[in-house]
C-alpha positions as CSV (number, residue, x, y, z in Angstrom):
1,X,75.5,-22.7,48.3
2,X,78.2,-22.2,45.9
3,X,82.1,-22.2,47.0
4,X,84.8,-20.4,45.0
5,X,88.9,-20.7,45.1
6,X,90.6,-18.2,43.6
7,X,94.7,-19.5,43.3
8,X,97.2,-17.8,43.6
9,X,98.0,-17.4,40.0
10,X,101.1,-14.9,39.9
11,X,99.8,-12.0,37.3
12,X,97.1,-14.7,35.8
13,X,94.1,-16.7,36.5
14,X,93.0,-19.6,38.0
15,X,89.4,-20.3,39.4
16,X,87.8,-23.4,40.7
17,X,83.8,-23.0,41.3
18,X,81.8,-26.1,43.6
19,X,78.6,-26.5,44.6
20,X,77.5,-30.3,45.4
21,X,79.4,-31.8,43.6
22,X,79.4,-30.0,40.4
23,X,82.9,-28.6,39.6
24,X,84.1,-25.8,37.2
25,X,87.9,-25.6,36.8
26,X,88.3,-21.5,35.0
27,X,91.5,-20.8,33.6
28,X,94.5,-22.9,34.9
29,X,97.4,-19.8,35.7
30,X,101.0,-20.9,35.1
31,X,102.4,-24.7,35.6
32,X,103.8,-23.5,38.9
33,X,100.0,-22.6,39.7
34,X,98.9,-26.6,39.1
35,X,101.4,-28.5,40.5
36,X,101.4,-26.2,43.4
37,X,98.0,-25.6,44.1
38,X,95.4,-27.2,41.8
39,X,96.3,-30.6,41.7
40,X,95.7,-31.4,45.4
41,X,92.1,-30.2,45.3
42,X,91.4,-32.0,42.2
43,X,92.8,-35.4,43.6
44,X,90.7,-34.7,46.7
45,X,87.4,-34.1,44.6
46,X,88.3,-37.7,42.4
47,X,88.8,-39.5,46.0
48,X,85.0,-38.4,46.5
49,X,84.2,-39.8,43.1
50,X,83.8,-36.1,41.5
51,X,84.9,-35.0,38.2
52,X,85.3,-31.4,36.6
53,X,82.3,-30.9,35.1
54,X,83.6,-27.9,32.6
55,X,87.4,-26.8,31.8
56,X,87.0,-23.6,30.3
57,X,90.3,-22.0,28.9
58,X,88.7,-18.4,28.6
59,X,91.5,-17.5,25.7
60,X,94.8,-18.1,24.8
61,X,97.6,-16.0,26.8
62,X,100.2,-17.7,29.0
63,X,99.0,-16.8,32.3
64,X,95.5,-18.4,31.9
65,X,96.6,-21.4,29.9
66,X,99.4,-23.3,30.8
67,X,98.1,-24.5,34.3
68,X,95.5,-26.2,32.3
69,X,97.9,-27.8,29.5
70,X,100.0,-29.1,32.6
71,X,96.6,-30.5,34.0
72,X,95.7,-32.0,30.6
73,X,99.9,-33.6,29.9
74,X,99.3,-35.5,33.7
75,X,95.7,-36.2,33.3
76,X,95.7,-38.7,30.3
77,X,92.8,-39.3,28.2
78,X,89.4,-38.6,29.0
79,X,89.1,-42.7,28.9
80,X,91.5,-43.1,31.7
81,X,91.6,-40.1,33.6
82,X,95.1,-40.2,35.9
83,X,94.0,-37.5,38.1
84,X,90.1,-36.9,37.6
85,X,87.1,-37.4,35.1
86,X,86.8,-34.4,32.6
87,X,83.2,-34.5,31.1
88,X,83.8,-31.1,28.8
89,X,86.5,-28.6,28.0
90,X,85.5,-25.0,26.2
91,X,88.4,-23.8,24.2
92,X,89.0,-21.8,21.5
93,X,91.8,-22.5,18.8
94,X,92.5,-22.4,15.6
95,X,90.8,-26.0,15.1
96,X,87.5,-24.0,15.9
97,X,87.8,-21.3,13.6
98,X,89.2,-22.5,10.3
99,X,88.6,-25.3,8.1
100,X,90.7,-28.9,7.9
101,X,94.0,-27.8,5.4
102,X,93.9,-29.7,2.6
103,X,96.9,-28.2,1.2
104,X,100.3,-29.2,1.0
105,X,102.6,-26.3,3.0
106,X,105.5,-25.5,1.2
107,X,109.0,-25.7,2.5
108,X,109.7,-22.0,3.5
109,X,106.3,-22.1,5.4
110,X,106.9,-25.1,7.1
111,X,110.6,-23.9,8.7
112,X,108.7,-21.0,10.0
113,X,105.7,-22.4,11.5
114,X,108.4,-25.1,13.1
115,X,110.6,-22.2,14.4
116,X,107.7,-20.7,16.4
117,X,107.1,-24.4,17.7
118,X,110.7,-25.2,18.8
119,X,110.0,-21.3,21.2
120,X,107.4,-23.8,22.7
121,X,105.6,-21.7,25.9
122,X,107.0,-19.1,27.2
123,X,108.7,-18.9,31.1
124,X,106.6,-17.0,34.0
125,X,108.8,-14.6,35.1
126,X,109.5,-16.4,38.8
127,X,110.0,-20.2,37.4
128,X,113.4,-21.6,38.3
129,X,114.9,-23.0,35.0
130,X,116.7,-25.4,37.6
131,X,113.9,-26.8,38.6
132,X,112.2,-28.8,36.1
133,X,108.9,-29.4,37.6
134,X,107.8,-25.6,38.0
135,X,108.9,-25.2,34.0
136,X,107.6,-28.8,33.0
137,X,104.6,-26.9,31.2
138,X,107.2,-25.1,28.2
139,X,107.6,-28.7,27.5
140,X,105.2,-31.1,24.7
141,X,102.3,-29.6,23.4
142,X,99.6,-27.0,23.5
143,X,95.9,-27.1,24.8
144,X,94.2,-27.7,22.0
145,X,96.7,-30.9,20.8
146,X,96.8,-31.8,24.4
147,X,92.4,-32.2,24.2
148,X,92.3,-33.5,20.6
149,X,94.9,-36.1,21.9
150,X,93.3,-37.2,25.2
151,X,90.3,-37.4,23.2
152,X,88.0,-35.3,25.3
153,X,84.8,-33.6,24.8
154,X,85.7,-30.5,23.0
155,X,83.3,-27.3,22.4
156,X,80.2,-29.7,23.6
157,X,81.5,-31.8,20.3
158,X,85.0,-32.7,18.8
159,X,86.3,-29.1,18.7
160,X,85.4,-28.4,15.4
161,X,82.8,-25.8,16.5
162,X,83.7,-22.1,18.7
163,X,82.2,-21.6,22.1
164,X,80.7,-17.7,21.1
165,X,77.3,-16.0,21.2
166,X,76.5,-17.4,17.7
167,X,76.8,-21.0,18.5
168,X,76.2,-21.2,22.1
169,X,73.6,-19.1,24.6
170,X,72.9,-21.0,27.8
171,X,74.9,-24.7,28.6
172,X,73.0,-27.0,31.1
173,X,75.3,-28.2,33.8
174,X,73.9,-30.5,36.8
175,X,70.4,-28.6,36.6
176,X,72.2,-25.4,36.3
177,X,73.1,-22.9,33.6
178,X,76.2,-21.1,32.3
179,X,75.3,-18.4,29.9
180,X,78.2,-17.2,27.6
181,X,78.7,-13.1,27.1
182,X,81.5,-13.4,25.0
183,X,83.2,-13.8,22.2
184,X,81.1,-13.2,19.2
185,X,82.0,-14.4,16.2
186,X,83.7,-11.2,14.9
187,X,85.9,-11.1,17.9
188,X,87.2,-14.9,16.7
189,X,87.5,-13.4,13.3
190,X,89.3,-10.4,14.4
191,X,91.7,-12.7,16.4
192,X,92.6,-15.1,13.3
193,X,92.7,-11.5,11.3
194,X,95.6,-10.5,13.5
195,X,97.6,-14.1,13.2
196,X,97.2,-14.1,9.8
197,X,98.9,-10.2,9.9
198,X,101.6,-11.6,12.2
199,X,102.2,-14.5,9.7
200,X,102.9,-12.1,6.8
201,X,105.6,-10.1,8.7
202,X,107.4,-13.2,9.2
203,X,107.1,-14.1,5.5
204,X,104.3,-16.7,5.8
205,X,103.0,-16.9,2.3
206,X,100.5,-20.0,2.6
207,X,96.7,-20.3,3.6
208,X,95.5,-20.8,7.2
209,X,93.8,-24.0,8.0
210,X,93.7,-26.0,11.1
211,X,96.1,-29.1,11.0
212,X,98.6,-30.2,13.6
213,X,101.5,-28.2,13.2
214,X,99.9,-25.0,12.6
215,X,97.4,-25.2,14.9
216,X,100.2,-25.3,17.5
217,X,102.0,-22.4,15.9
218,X,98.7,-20.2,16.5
219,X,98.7,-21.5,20.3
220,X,102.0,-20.6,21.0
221,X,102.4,-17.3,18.9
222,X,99.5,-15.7,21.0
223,X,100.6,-17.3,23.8
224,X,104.4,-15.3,23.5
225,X,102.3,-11.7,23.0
226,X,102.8,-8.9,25.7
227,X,100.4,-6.5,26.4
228,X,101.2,-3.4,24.8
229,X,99.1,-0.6,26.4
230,X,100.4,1.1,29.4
231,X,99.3,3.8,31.9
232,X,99.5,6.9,33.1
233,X,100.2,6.9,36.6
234,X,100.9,10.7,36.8
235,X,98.1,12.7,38.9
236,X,96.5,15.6,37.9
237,X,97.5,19.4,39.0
238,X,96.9,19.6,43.0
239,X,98.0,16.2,43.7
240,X,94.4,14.9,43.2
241,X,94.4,11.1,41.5
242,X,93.0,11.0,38.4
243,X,89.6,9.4,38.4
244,X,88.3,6.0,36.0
245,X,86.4,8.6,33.9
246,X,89.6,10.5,33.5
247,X,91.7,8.1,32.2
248,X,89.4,4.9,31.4
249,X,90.7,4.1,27.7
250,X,88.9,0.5,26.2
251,X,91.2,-2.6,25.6
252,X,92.2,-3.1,21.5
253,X,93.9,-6.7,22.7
254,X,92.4,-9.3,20.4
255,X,93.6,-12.3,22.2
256,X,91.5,-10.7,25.5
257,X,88.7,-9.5,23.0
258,X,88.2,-13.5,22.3
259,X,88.1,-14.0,26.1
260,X,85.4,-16.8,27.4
261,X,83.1,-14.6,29.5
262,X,80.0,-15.8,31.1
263,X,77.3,-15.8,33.7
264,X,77.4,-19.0,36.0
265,X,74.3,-20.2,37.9
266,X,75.4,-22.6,40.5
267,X,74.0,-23.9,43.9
268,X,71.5,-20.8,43.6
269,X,74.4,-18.4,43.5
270,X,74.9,-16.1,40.1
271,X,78.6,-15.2,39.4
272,X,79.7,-12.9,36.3
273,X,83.1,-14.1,35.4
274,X,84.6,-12.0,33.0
275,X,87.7,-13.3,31.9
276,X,89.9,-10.7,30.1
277,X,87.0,-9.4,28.2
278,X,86.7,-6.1,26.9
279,X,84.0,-4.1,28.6
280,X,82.0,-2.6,25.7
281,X,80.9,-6.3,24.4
282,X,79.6,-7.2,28.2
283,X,77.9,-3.9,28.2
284,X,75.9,-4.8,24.8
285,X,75.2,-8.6,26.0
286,X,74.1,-7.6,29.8
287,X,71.9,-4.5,28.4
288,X,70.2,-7.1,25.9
289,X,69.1,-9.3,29.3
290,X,68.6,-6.3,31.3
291,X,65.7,-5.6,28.8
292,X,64.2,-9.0,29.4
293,X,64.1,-8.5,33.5
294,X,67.4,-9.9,34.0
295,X,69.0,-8.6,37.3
296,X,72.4,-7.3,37.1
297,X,73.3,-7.6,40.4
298,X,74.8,-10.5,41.1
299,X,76.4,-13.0,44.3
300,X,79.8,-11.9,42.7
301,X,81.8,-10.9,40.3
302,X,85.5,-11.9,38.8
303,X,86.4,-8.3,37.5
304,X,88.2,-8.4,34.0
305,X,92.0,-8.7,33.3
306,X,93.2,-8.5,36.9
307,X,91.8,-5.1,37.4
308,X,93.3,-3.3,34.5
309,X,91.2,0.2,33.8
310,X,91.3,-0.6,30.4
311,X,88.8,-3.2,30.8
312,X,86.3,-2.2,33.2
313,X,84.1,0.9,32.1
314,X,82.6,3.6,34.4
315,X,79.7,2.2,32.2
316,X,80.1,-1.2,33.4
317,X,80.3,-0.2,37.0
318,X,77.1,1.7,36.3
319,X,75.2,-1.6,34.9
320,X,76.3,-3.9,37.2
321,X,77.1,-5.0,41.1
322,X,77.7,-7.2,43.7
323,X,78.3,-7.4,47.5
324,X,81.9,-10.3,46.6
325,X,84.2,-8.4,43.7
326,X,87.6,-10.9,43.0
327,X,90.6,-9.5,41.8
328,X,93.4,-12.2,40.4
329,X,97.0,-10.5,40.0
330,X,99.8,-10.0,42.1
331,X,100.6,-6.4,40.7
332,X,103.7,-7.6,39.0
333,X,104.6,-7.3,35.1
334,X,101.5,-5.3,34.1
335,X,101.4,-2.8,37.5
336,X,97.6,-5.1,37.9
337,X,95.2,-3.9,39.6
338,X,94.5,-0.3,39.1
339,X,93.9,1.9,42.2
340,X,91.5,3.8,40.0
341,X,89.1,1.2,39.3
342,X,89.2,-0.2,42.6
343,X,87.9,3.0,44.0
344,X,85.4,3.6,41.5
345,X,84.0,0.0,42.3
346,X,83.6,0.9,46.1
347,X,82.6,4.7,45.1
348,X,79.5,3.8,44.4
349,X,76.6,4.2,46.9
350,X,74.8,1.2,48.0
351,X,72.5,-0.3,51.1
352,X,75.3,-3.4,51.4
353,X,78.5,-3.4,52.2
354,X,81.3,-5.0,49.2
355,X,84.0,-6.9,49.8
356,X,86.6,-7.2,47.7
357,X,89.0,-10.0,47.7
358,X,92.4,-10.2,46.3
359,X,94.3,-13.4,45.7
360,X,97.6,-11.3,46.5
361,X,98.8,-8.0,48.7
362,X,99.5,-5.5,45.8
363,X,100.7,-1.6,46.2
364,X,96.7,-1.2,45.3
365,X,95.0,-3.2,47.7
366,X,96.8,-1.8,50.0
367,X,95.6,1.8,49.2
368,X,92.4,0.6,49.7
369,X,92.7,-0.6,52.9
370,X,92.8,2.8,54.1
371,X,90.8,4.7,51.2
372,X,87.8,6.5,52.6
373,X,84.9,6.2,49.7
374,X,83.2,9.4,48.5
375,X,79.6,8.4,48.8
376,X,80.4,7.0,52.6
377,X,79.3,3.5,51.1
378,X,80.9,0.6,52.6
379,X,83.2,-2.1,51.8
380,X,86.3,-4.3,53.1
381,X,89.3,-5.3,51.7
382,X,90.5,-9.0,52.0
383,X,93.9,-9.6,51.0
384,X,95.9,-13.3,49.9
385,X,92.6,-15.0,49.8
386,X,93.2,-17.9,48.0
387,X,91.3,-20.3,50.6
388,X,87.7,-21.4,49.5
389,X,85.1,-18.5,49.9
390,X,81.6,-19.6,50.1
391,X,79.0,-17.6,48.4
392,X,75.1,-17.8,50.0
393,X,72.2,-17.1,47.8
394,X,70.6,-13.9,48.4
């Protein structure tokens, strides 16, 4: 039996997956998200002598990450743990995909890559600057300083390695398995391509290598990047809603192109937790195991960038189902989730009923409340659950 929490993580993530005693702490949302939420559960598995078993920051945007680098700034080292054990942390940085810099950074370079420091983290958009402890997270360091600092098991190693499909297939947890689906390589190379683009605009005229102060600058430069695509809410003629087919158009972000996406098998429950990944490099990895008489239907599944249509394919939906969907965002900022998605998930025929659950109320999940599916397949809507769902094996 396998228990998940989904918080509630404003527009970003935060997931904390059990199963006797094994623990798997997924993204971290905002500060506001840890002190509020996270931080009481993970003192309540350390009074029963647990630890997390894997921290996995699944990329590097603001409403994943900073949860975790307040857990990591209260926590201490991995020696002496102030609020629980941490045997592993997967995150990809700059210290993963570059070599050590050997070279001396001029002066010009070294005023800019201080400047993006000093912006430090950026605010969520309901933190109080008044009060201190929901914005304590804009203060000190980034993830990847906070890990190298506290001395923790990094990438399986000392973070000099990235967690992708080239370096890592399957990781063995407690007699389980986590398979990873994403990034590949190229998707990390594409990511540095486009720091190294943002660089030059600002008249950065050195070479990229990983050392302190630079490695920070990459943290915080992706972690100050707003999504750029934007929908089309407008219906077609007859007042019809457009459907995903209609308007489905595939992610280009490369900060959620390096998302952490995998496969968790826990307590004889299968979960596919995708992150923010895009939808064509799941499709690729997931048709490779169908061939080899891996099921795609799974316990449940996390869908991809809080329901955004740019990231969940009518080609995905066709691959791959579950009766438990989860759907992290509480429709603010980004206008996450997408009504259209959500009816194409529950469109679908099926012999089980779906249930979808939603960490928030959002305009969308409350359309589908009443939305009558096409194919009469059926499905239920739960709304603001963030208390532990448990998950049976089937």
């Amino acid at each position: 039996m396998l228990n998940v929490r989904m918080y509630p993580a404003q527009n970003g993530d935060a997931f904390l997956v059990s199963s006797n005693g094994t623990n798997l702490l997924i993204d971290g949302g905002y500060a506001k998200t840890f002190n509020n939420h996270i931080l009481s559960d993970l003192r309540e598995k350390a009074s029963k002598g647990e630890c997390l078993d894997l921290v996995i920051a699944t990329h590097i945007d603001s409403d994943h990450i900073l949860g975790l680098i307040r857990f990591l700034s209260q926590n201490g080292s991995s020696l002496q743990p102030q609020i629980i054990p941490v045997k592993n942390i997967w995150h990809n940085s700059l210290r993963n995909l570059t070599a050590p810099c050997e070279s001396i950074i001029v002066a010009e370079d070294l005023e800019l890559l201080k400047a993006i420091n000093r912006r430090g983290h950026p605010t969520a958009e309901t933190e109080n600057a008044a009060n201190p402890k929901e914005i304590s997270a804009r203060q000190g360091s980034t993830f990847s300083s906070l890990i190298h600092q506290g001395k923790y098991l990094w990438n399986g190693s000392d973070g000099t390695k990235s967690i992708s499909l080239e370096n890592i297939h399957n990781f063995s947890i407690s007699g389980d398995n986590i398979r990873v689906l994403s990034p590949s390589k190229q998707r990390l190379e594409d990511l540095l391509k486009s720091w190294k683009k943002d660089l030059q605009k600002y008249g950065y005229k050195g070479t990229i290598g990983s050392g302190a102060i630079i490695d920070d600058a990459f943290e915080f430069s992706f972690e100050h990047r707003c999504e750029t695509q934007k929908k089309d809410p407008t219906p077609v003629s007859g007042g019809r809603r457009k459907t995903l087919e209609e308007i489905y158009k595939p992610d280009d972000s490369p900060t959620n192109g390096s998302s952490i996406a995998t496969i968790v098998e826990l307590g004889g429950a299968r979960l596919l937790m995708l992150a923010d990944a895009w939808a064509e490099d799941i499709i690729e990895v997931l048709s490779q195991l169908k061939s080899t008489g891996c099921s795609m239907m799974f316990d449940a599944i996390k869908i991809s960038h809080h329901g955004s249509f740019h990231n969940t394919s009518p080609e995905l939906l066709k691959l791959v189902d579950a009766p438990m969907y989860f759907i992290s965002s509480n429709g603010n900022t980004h206008g996450h989730p997408d009504i259209e998605l959500l009816t194409a998930i529950v469109d679908r025929p099926a012999d089980f009923s779906r249930t979808l659950y939603f960490n928030y109320s959002t305009p969308a999940s409350n359309e589908l409340i009443d939305y009558k599916t096409q194919t009469g397949a059926s499905f239920l809507v739960c709304e603001n659950a963030t208390d532990w769902i448990q998950i049976q094996e089937n």
